[in-house]
Each structure stands twice: as structure tokens, then as C-alpha cells.
MIPA-200606 format. One record per residue (C-alpha): residue in one letter; chain; x, y, z. Coordinates in steps of 0.5 Angstrom, whole numbers. Layout:
  res  chain   east  north     up
    A      A      X      Y      Z
...
% end
This chain:
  res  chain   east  north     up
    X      A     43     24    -34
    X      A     38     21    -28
    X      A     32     25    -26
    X      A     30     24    -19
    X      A     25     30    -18
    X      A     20     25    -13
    X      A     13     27    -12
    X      A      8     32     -8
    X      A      1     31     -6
    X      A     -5     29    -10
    X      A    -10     35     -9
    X      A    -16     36    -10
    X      A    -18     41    -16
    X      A    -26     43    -13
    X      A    -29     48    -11
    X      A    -27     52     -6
    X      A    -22     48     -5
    X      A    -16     52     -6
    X      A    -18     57     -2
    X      A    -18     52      5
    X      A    -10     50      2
    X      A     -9     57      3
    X      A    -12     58      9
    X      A     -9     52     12
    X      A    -16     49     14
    X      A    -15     43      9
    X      A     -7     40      8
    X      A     -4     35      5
    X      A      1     30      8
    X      A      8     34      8
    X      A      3     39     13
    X      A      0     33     17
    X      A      6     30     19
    X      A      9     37     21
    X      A      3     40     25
    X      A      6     43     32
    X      A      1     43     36
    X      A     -5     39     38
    X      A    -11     39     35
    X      A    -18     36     37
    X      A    -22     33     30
    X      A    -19     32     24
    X      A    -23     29     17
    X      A    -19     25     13
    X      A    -21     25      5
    X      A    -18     19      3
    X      A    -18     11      6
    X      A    -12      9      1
    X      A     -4      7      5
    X      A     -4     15      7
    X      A    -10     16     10
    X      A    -11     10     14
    X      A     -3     11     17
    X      A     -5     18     19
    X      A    -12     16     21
    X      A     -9     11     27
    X      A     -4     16     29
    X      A     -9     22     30
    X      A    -14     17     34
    X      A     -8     15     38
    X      A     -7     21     40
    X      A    -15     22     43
    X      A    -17     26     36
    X      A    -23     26     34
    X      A    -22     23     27
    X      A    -27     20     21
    X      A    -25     19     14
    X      A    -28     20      7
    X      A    -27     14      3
    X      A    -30     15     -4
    X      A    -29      7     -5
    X      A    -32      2     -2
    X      A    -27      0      3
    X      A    -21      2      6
    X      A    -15      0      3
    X      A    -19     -3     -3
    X      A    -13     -5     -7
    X      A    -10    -10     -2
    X      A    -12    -16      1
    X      A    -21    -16      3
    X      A    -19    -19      9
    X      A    -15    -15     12
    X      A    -18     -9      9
    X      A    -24    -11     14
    X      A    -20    -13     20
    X      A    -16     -5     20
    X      A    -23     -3     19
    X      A    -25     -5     25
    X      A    -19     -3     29
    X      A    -19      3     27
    X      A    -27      4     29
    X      A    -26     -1     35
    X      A    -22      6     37
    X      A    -26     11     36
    X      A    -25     12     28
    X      A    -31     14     25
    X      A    -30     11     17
    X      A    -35     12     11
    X      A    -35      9      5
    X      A    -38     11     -2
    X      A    -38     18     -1
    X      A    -37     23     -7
    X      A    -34     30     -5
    X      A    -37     35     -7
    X      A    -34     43     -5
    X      A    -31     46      1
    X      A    -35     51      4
    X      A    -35     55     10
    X      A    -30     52     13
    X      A    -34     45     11
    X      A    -33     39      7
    X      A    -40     38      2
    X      A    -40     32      1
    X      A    -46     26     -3
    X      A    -46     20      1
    X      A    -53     15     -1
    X      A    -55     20     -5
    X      A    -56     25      0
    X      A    -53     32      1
    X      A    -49     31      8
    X      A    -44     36     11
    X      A    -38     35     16
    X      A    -33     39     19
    X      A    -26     39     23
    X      A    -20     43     25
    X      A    -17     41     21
    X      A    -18     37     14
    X      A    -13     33     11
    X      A    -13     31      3
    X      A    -10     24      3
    X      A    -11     21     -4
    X      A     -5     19     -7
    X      A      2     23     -9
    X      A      4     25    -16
    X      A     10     25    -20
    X      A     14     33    -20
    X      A     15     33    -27
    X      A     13     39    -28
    X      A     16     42    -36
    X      A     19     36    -37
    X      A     14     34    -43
    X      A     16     41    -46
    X      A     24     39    -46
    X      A     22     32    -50
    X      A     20     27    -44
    X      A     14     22    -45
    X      A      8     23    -40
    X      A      3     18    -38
    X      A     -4     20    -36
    X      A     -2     21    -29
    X      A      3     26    -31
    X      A      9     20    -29
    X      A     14     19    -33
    X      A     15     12    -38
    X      A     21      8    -37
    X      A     23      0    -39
    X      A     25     -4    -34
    X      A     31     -1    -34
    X      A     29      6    -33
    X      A     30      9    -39
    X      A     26     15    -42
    X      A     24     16    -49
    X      A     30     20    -49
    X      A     37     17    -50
    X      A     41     18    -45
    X      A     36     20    -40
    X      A     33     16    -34
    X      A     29     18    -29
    X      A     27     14    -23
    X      A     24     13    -17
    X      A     17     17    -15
    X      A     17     21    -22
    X      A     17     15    -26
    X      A     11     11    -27
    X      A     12      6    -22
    X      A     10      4    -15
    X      A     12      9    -11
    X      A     16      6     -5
    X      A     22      8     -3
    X      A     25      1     -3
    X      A     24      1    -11
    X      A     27      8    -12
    X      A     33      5     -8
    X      A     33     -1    -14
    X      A     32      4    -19
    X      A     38      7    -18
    X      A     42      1    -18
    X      A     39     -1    -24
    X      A     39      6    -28
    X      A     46      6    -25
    X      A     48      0    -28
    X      A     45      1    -34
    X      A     50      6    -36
    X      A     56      2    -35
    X      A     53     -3    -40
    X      A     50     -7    -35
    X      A     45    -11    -35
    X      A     40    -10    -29
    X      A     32    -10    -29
    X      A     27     -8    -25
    X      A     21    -13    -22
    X      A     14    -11    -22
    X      A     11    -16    -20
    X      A     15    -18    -13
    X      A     15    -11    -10
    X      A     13    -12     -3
    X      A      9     -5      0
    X      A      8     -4      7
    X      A      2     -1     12
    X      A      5      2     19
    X      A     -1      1     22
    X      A     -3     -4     28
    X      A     -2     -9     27
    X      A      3     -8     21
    X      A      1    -10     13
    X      A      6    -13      8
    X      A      4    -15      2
    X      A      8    -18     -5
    X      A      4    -20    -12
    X      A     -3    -21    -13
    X      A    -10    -21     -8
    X      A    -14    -27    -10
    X      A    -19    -22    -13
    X      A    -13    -21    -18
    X      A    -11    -28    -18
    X      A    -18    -30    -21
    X      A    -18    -24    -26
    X      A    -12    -27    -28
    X      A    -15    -34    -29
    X      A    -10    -37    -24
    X      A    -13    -43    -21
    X      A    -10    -43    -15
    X      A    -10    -45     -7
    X      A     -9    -41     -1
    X      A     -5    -43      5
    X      A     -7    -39     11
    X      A     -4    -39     18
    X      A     -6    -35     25
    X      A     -2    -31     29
    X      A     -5    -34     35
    X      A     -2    -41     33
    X      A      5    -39     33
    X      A      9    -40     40
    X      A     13    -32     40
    X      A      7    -28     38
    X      A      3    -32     44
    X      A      8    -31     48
    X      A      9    -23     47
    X      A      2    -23     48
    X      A      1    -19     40
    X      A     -3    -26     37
    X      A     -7    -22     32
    X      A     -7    -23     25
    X      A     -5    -28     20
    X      A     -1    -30     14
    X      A     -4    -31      7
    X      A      0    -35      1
    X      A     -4    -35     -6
    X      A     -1    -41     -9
    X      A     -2    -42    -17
    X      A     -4    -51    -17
    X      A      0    -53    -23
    X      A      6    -52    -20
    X      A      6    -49    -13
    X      A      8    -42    -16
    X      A      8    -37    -10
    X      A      4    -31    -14
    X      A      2    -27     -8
    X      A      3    -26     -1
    X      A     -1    -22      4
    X      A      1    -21     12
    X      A     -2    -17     18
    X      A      0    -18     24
    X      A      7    -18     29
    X      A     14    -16     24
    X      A      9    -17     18
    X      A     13    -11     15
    X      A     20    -16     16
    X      A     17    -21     15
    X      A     15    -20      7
    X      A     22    -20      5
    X      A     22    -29      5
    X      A     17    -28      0
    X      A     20    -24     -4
    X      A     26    -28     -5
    X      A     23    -34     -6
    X      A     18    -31    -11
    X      A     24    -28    -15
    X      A     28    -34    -14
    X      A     23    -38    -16
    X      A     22    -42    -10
    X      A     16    -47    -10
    X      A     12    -47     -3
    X      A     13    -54     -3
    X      A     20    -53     -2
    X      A     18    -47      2
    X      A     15    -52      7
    X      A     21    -57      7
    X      A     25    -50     10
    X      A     27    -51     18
    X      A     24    -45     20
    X      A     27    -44     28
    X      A     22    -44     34
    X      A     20    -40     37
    X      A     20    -34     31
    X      A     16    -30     28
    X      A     17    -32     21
    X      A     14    -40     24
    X      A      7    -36     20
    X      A     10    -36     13
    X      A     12    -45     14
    X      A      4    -46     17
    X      A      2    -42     11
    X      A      7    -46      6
    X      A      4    -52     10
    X      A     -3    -50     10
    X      A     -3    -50      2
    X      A      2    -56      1
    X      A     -4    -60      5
    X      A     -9    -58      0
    X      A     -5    -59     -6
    X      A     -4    -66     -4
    X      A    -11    -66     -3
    X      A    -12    -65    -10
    X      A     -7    -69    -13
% end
């Protein structure tokens, strides 16, 4: 048996809250994606992937649009770099984004919320909880499924539950939750049930932001790299040197390969700019295939194409390499 039940919206359990849900003042993601008709303003509480997407498309919109974002940036678990360059991009265009808040209760039609240790007010046509998604597991702990703390089911890497027999995949297991690795976890469990052996990757999951400029990210940020106790080089290249991005007037952006030293392991990855979505997928090839980046750099990229940022980067990070040695 495969169990594929997905996930819904993360809601906010606090005071008064649910009352905005049932008024329809407050909303989730599956509603904001759905709205018919115009509004004018819109508060965003969360800064993760889901809010900082919908937050690009409202103000493309000419809606008044400020995100509550609880932590100090945006998109605080991807690269700090690019969290700064969508951050100034969306308040280059109107956003109104504030970081560190602690939201407190919903009341008379507004949000109440802490923000530098004073008690602040807000409020929009409508407001949109944007935290995360959470596994639909609903009575499946009452039927012998184990749960993590998130309420996610725990599988191996191949997708088994604690019941034999029984795998679960995609949104409801304790992965990440992208659609691209609920396509692998089917392969996986699938073939695990004919006896043969496929694994599911952690570590080379790429994940995607559809903002402008577009975000692909694969592996470790250099926070984690060094967390990790990786000593490590980062190769780095601009969009504004390469030939079809000038040409296409979309020069914005950049490349970012971390690459452990001993022996050129690429460890991470971090694009923003042109395609970077389409991008992404050559370091994740290289990254399961072991490929080092020195002999990522000795690949003939064609010119003029976007995919010259990923050489520059490899090249970028050979030179300091050497450097080195």
C-alpha cells in the first residue's frame, strides 16, 4: 500500500484566529491562489517560499502588499545573498517587509502583532497565513503509522513506514515537500515493491522560488557548509558577464557554487537570475554523479547560453583552488 494523501496549509492556532478563517477575512494559500476578484491590500504573515511568491504576484498586481515575517529575513533558510537581493526587489516595488515580528492575535479585523518590543497593529482586505504546509495525516498514528513531531510520517530511503507493507510518499512523509521529490518517491516505493533497489537523495534536492529573477538552490548555503566543518572555496559568477543574458537584457543575478577543498567536492549550489530554475538541474547531475568542479570547468559550455554562469562559477572556484595548492 502507498499512501499519498499530500498536505494542507500550516495554520495559525491564536487567538481569534479562527474566527478571521471562517470569516474569510484571513486565508490560506489554496484561497489566495483562487481569489476572483481584485483586492487593494493584502498583509502576508510569513516571508518563507510561499509568501514571498505570492507577495511578487499581488504587488505585480498594484496591491498593496507588507509582509510579517517572524525571523530576521526573508527566505532565511536559502542563501543570505539572495535573500537580500529579493528583499530589495520586492521593497524596490512597493512591498512593505518586516522582519522580527511576533504575531500576537487577530482582532477587529486586524492583526496584533509585537515588533521591537512594542505593541503594533495592522490590517488589509484580506490577510494571508503563509507558514509552511503540513502533512494530511490525520488517524493514520491511530491505525499504527509513526508520526514525527510535525505530524509527518517517517519513512527510510526507500519509503517504507514503520508498517510492513506500507509506504507513504510525497507531502505526507517527512521529506521535503516539492513535487519533484513526490515524483521520486513514487519511483522509488514502486520499485521497492518489486524488489528493486532505488533510493531517494536528501542531499541533492534542488528547490525553486518562481519570483523575479527566478532562485534554484541544491545542497548546503555556506552558513551550513560551515556548521558542517567544511573548509571550503566559493565560486561565483555574474549574470551581467554572460553574452545571451546581456543580450536579452535580463543581466541580473548570479551563480554561487560552495566547493569543499580537498577535493573539489561540489557541496552546494545557489542560482538567481535568468532560467536559474532550468538551470539548477546540471548541478544536481554533477552532485550525484560525483562530479568534481574542476572537471565541471573543463565541460564546453555552448555561447551564447545561459548555462556559460554555471562554467564561470566552476572556473571561478578552480582559480582559487589553485590558488592554494
Amino acid at each position: 500500500m502507498i499512501l499519498a494523501t499530500g498536505s494542507v496549509d500550516r495554520k495559525l492556532n491564536l487567538p481569534g484566529f479562527d474566527m478571521g478563517y471562517r470569516s474569510g477575512k484571513i486565508i490560506t494559500s489554496k484561497e489566495a491562489i483562487n481569489l476572483e476578484q481584485k483586492i487593494d491590500s493584502i498583509v502576508i504573515i510569513g516571508g518563507g517560499v510561499i509568501g514571498v511568491e505570492f507577495a511578487q504576484i499581488f504587488s505585480a498586481a498594484g496591491i498593496k502588499v507588507t509582509i510579517l515575517q517572524n525571523l530576521p529575513r526573508l527566505l532565511a533558510n536559502l542563501d543570505s545573498e539572495i535573500s537580500q537581493i529579493i528583499t530589495k526587489n520586492l521593497v524596490d516595488k512597493g512591498v512593505k517587509v518586516i522582519t522580527n515580528t511576533n504575531i500576537l492575535r487577530f482582532e477587529d479585523d486586524q492583526i496584533i502583532y509585537e515588533f521591537e518590543g512594542k505593541t503594533e497593529l495592522i490590517t488589509g482586505e484580506k490577510i494571508l497565513v503563509s507558514i509552511g504546509r503540513q502533512a494530511n495525516s490525520q488517524g493514520l498514528a491511530e491505525v499504527g503509522i509513526e508520526l514525527d513531531s510535525r505530524g509527518s510520517v517517517i519513512v527510510d530511503d526507500q519509503c517504507r513506514t514503520n508498517v510492513d507493507g506500507v509506504y507513504a510518499i510525497g507531502d505526507l512523509s517527512a521529506k521535503a515537500m516539492l513535487a519533484h521529490v513526490a515524483y521520486r518517491h513514487a519511483v522509488v516505493s514502486v520499485a521497492a515493491i518489486l524488489g528493486k533497489t532505488e533510493k531517494y537523495q536528501e542531499k541533492t534536492v534542488p528547490a525553486c522560488v518562481y519570483t523575479h529573477p527566478e532562485i534554484a538552490v541544491v545542497g548546503l548555503t555556506e552558513e551550513q557548509a560551515r556548521q558542517a566543518g567544511h573548509d571550503f572555496v566559493i565560486g561565483k559568477a555574474s549574470f551581467s558577464h554572460i553574452g545571451k543574458a546581456i543580450a536579452s537584457g535580463n543581466a541580473y543575478g548570479f551563480a554561487k557554487l560552495i566547493i569543499d577543498k580537498k577535493y573539489g567536492e561540489i557541496i552546494g549550489a545557489h542560482i538567481i537570475g535568468p532560467v536559474a530554475t532550468d538551470l539548477v538541474s546540471e548541478i544536481v547531475i554533477a552532485m550525484d554523479s560525483e562530479v568534481t568542479v574542476y572537471e565541471l570547468a573543463a565541460a564546453i559550455h555552448p555561447h551564447p547560453t545561459y548555462s556559460e554562469i554555471i562554467w564561470e562559477a566552476a572556473r571561478s572556484a578552480v582559480t582559487k583552488l589553485k590558488k592554494i595548492k
